[in-house]
PAGU-876404 format. One record per residue (C-alpha): residue in one letter; x, y, z. Coordinates in pm, whole numbers, padded with zeros to 5 digits, always signed. Each point is the difference from the previous one (the first is absolute). Example, Ala and Ser with C-alpha at 12.3 -4.5 7.8 and 13.67 -1.06 7.14 Angstrom:
2
A+01230-00450+00780;S+00137+00344-00066;
end
This chain:
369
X-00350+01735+00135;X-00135+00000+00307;X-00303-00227+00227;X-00119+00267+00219;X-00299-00289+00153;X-00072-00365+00046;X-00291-00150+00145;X-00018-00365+00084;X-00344-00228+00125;X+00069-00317+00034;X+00324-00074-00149;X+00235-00289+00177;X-00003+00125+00370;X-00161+00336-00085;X-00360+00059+00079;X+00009+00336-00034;X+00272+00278-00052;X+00023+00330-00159;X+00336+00141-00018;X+00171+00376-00128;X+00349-00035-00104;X+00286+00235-00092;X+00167+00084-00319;X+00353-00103+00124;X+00085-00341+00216;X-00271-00175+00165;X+00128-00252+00265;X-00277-00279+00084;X+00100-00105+00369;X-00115-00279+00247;X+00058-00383+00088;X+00035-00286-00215;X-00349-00118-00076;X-00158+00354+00038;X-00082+00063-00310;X+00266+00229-00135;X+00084-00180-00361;X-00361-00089-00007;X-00061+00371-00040;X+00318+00071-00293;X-00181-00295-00184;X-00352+00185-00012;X+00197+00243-00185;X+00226-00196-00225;X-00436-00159-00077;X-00073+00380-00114;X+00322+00014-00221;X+00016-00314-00139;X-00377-00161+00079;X+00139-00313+00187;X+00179-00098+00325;X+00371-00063-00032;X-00001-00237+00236;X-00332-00191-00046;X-00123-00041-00342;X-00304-00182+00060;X-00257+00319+00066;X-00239-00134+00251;X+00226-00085+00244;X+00071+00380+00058;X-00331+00031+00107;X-00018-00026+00395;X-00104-00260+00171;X-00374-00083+00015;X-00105+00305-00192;X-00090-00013-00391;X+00163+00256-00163;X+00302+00252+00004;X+00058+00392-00080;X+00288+00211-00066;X-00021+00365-00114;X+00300+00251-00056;X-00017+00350-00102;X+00296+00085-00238;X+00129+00312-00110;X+00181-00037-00338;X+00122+00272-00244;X-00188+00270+00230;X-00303-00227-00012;X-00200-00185+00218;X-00129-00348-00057;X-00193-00239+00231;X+00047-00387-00072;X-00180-00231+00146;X+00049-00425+00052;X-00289-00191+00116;X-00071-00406-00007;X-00303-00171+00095;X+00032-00345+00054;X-00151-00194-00272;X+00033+00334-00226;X+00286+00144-00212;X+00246+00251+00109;X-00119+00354-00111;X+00273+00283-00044;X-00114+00356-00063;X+00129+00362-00030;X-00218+00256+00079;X-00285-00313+00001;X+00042-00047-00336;X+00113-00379-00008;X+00203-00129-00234;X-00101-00233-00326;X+00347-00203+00088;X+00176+00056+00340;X+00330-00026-00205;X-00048+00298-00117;X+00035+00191+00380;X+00353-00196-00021;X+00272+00330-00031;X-00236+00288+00077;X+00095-00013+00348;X+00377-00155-00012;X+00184-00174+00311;X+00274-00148+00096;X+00012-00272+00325;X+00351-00069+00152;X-00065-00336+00224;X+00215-00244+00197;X-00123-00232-00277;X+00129+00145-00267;X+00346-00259+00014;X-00244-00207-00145;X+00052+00150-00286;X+00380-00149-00031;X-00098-00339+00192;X-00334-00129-00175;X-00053-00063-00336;X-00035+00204-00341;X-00350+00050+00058;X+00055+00231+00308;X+00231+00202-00226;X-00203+00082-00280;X-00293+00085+00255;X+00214+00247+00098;X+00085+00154-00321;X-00293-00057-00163;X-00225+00228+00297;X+00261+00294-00086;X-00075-00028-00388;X-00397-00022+00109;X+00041+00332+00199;X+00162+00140-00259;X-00128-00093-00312;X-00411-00144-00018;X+00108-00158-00361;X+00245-00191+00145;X-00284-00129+00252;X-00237-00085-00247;X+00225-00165-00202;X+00156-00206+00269;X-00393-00091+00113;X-00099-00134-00347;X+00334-00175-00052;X-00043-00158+00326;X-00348-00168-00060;X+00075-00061-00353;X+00307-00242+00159;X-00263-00151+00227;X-00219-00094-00287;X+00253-00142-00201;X+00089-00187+00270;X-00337-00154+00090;X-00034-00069-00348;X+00323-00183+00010;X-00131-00217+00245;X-00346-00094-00128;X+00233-00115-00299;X+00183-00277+00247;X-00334-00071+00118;X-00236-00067-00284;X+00328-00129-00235;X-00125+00279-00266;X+00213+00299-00109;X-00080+00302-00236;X+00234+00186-00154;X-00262+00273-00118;X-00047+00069+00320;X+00355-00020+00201;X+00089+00257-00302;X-00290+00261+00101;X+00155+00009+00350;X+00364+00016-00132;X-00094+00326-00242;X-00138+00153+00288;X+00286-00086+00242;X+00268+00126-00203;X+00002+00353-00056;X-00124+00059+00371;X+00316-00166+00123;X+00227+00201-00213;X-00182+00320+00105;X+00034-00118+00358;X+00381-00076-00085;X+00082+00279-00141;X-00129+00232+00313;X+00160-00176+00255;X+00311+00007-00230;X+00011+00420-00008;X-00150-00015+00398;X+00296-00194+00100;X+00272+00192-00213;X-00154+00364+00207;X+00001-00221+00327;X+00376-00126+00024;X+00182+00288+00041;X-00237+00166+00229;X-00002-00369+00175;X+00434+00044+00049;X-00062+00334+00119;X-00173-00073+00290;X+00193-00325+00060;X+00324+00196+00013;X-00180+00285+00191;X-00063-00280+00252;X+00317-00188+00038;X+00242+00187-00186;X+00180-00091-00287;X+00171-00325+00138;X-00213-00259-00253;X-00155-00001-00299;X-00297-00053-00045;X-00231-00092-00373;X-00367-00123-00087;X-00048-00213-00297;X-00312-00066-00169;X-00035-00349-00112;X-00282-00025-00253;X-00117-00334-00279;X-00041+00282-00198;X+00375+00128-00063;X-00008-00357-00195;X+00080+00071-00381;X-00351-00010-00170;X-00212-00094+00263;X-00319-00021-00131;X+00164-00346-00203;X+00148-00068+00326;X-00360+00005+00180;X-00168-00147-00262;X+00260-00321-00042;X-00032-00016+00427;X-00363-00136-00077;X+00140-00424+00015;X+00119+00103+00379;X-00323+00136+00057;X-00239-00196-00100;X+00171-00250+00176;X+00069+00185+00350;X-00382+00178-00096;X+00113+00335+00106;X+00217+00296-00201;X+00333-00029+00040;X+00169+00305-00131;X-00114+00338+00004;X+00041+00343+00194;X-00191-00196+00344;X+00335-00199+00015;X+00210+00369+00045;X+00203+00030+00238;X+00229+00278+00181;X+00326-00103+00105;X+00164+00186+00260;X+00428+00012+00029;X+00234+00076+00212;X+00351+00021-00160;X-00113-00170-00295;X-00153-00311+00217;X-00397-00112+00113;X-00024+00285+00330;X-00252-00304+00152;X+00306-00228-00008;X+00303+00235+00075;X-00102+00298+00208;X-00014+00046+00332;X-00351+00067+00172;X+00176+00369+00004;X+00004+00019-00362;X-00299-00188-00058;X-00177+00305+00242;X+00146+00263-00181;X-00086-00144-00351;X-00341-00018+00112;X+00017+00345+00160;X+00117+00134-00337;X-00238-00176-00216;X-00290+00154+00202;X+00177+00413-00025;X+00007-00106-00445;X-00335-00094+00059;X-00089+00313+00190;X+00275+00276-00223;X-00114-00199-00332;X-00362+00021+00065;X+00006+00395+00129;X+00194+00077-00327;X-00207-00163-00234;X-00353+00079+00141;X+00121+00354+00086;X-00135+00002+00404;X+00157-00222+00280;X-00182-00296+00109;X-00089-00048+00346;X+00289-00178+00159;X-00178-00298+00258;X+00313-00094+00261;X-00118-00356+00190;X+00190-00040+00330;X+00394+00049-00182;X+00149+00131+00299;X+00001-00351+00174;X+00179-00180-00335;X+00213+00265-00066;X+00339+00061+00188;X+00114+00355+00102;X+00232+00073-00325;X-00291-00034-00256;X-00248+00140+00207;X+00216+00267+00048;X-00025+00063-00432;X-00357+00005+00018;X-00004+00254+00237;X+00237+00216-00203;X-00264-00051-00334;X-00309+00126+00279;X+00232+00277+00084;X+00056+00118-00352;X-00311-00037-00105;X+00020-00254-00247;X-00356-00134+00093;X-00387+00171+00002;X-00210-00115+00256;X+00149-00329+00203;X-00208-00281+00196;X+00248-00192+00208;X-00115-00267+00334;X+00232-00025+00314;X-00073-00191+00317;X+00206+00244+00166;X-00078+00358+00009;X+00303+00143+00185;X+00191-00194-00255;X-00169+00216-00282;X-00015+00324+00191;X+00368-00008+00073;X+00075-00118-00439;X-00199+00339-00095;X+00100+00232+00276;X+00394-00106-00128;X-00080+00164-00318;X-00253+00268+00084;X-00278-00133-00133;X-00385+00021+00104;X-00176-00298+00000;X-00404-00061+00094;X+00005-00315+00232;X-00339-00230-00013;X-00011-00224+00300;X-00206-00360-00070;X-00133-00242+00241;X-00200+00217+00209;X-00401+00034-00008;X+00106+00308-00254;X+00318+00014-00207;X+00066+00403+00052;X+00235+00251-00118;X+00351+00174+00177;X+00215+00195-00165;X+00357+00034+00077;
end
């Protein structure tokens, strides 16, 4: 898979910009502030419909303008597709392919898969269990639109419940009727939604050590446990008999939005016991599972979206990323440096041609080296 175009008007810093990239590594170059991750985002928005960094829309519009626009051209499969983003303030987003929008924009979720590697991303080992299933649950999106919609409607079905929980408190009234229509509903979801993170996480493990050993070398080891209400012995007695606790803390206590992913390092919590080393080279291995796991299963290799790693990364695991570039391992790359001499000299080491895009200038243009 490849995005052969983007066009930008009026996104963040961007009033205007039309851009031709290259089917292998694409290095985004200029200073801090210039607009260089501001430009990966617009494309993780034609991937995955949203910002990863700002997820309230209308504050990727730029400044003292009403509206935003991002258009790619992808080639996929030997076929071309044009998707275009557009919000006007006071509107709803609109996605469309070939400017036929969608009914749901969930359902553009996986057509175009990527994967975004971040200096953010030991967040995902120092803030809570939320973070982490975010994280997993954006690879079962891409790859499965099931899994979406089921996750979607178990989501707001949990936020009912939960309002209805609290106009109980508040009126002194309860209705068992009721709580049970939301509990029948509930159920099966989260055991679908169980079970497929159960299978994901059995296929991502071992290709998780791989790359963790690849990294560091054999010297620890390394697991990922899932850690689910739902590995309780007949749950759906188990959720029912939790209703006491929730009525009186007026929100759902047990369920799969209380999953969590618990990362190890010899057998102990990696946020507790490993160094920032290993916590950087978990986090580097989680991302190449995301990326191997998601190329297997959807058949095509995502776009791989690199945000400024060469400044949090130290020589020796830099160095293994450059080996992966150099064999191949990835399609078509995005990565942002501040320093182009520093990327230059990374991909003349291994003989490999990269298209530089320089930001902060009137025009962002294009150099190949």
């Amino acid at each position: 898979m490849q995005l052969k175009k983007i066009q930008l008007a009026n996104f963040k810093n961007y009033e205007a910009l039309s851009l031709s990239f290259s089917a292998g590594i694409n290095g985004i170059i200029g200073e801090n502030g210039s607009g260089k991750t501001n430009l990966l985002d617009a494309i993780h928005y034609l991937c995955l419909t949203k910002s990863a960094f700002n997820s309230v829309d209308s504050q990727n519009i730029r400044h003292e303008q009403n509206f935003f626009m991002i258009q790619g051209n992808f080639e996929k499969e030997e076929k071309e597709s044009e998707v275009h983003c557009s919000l006007q303030e006071g509107k709803s987003k609109t996605i469309k392919v070939e400017k036929k929008a969608y009914t749901k924009i969930g359902e553009h979720i996986g057509q175009f898969p990527c994967v975004l590697m971040t200096p953010y991303d030991t967040d995902l080992i120092r803030e809570g269990s939320e973070t982490r299933r975010k994280f997993f649950d954006v690879t079962l999106c891409q790859i499965e639109q099931s899994y979406l919609n089921n996750l979607h409607r178990y989501n707001k079905l949990i936020e009912q419940r939960n309002s209805l929980l609290k106009q109980f408190a508040e009126r002194n009234f309860f209705d068992k009727t009721l709580i049970e229509t939301y509990n029948t509903q509930i159920l099966p979801l989260a055991k679908s939604i169980f079970e497929k993170r159960s299978e994901f996480i059995s296929q991502f493990v071992p290709i998780l050590e791989k790359y963790y050993f690849f990294i560091c070398g054999e010297r620890e080891k390394i697991s990922l446990v899932y850690t689910s209400d739902l590995q309780t012995a007949n749950f759906e007695s188990f959720f029912i008999n939790q209703l006491p606790k929730d009525l009186l803390l007026q929100r759902t206590t047990k369920g799969i939005h209380k999953d969590d992913y618990v990362f190890e390092i010899s057998g102990y919590p990696i946020n507790k016991f490993g160094s920032q080393g290993q916590q950087k080279s978990y986090v580097i291995a989680l991302k190449l599972a995301q990326f191997e796991l998601l190329s297997l299963l959807k058949n095509l290799k995502p776009l791989l979206l690199l945000d400024d790693i060469f400044d949090k990364l130290d020589d020796s695991r830099i160095k293994k990323l450059m080996e992966l570039m150099h064999s191949n391992t990835f399609g078509q790359v995005f990565l942002t440096d501040a320093r182009p001499e520093r990327t230059q000299g990374l991909f003349k080491e291994i003989g490999q041609e990269i298209s530089l895009f320089y930001t902060g200038n009137e025009k962002t243009f294009l150099q190949k080296v």
